[in-house]
C-alpha positions, 0 to 999 in steps of 0.5 A: 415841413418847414414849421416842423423843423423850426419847432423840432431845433427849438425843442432840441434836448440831444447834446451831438446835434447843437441846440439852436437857440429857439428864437433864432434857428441861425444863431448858435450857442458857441461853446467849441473851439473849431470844427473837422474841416479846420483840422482834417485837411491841412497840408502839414498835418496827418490824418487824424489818429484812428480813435479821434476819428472813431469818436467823432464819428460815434457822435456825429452818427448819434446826432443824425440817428437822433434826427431821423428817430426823432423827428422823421426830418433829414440834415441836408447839409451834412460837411465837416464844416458843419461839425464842431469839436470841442477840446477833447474831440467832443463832435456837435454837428449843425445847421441840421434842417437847414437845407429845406429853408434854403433857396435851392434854386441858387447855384450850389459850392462845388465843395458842398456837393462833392458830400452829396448823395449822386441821387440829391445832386439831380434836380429838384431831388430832396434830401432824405435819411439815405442821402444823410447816411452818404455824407456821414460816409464822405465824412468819415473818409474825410477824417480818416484821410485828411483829404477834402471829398473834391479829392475822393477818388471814386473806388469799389468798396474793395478798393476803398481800404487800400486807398486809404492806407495809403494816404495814410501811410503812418505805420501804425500797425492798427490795420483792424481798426482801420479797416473795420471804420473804412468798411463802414465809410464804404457801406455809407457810401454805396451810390444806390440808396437802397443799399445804404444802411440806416443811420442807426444801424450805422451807430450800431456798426460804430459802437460794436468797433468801439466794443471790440477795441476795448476787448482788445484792450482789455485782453492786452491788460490781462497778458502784460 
């Protein structure tokens, strides 16, 4: 497995996961200026407008997609640490298939196992696909909120939505959008794994909301 996944980053073609380099998986070709984390959760800014998080979000489901489709391996690792951004809210994420190379024996950051799936925190238990499609979910909620997933309060998906409207708190009279990306945060998210969509069906959620919207706008266009 670990051979595979080696030559699998090596021979990456994909622009959302970021190309390793082929002769040294743990050296990146940086190109970008900083990552979600660096942005999402700092004290004196809001969270990020809902169409920067709807972007990022359809390239880091992109990437994962590709992964799983492609190679049949997992990310493992998936934080907002681990997903660049470029100037324009372009979204590479990293350190893909890493996690099966490295010493689990060792005790985990508890801030890198707040993005994990309940079922991968117990011992000796691999990560999937499935447990991938929990963090992409931690991680949407993380950019629609701007709160670290340690704050993540644990809520029933009908819950979820007023939670984050709250945080929020910026009027922006968006609430459709809104509520149309925290649904999928929520379907991510759910502890069963069974009940997690798979990641392209999760791309296929994101890209219709993107399709809606720009109906919306285009309706808007043809009123004015």
């Amino acid at each position: 497995m670990a051979a595979s996944s080696i030559s699998f980053m090596a021979g990456l073609k994909q622009r959302n996961p970021y190309p390793h380099r082929a002769l040294n998986c743990l050296e990146y070709e940086l190109s970008v200026d900083r990552n979600v984390e660096s942005i999402a959760w700092m004290e004196w800014a809001k969270p990020l407008h809902w169409t920067s998080c709807l972007k990022i979000a359809e390239d880091v489901a992109r990437g994962l997609a590709y992964i799983h489709q492609t190679s049949n391996l997992v990310h493992g690792n998936l934080k907002s640490a681990n997903v660049l951004l470029g100037a324009d809210f372009e979204a590479c994420i990293t350190d893909y298939c890493l996690a099966m190379l490295a010493d689990t024996s060792s005790s985990e950051n508890p801030d890198s196992t707040a993005c994990k799936a309940p079922e991968t925190r117990k011992a000796h238990r691999p990560a999937s696909s499935k447990s991938d499609v929990y963090a992409f979910g931690v991680l949407l909620l993380e950019l629609l909120t701007g709160k670290h997933p340690s704050q993540h309060p644990y809520l029933v998906p009908a819950d979820m939505l007023d939670w984050v409207r709250t945080v929020r708190d910026d009027g922006s009279g968006d609430d459709n959008q809104l509520g149309m990306l925290t649904e999928v945060a929520s379907v991510c998210s759910l502890t069963s794994p069974e009940q997690r969509p798979a990641m392209w069906q999760v791309l296929k959620m994101i890209q219709e909301i993107k399709d809606s919207v720009m109906v919306e706008e285009n309706a808007a266009v043809g009123y004015s």
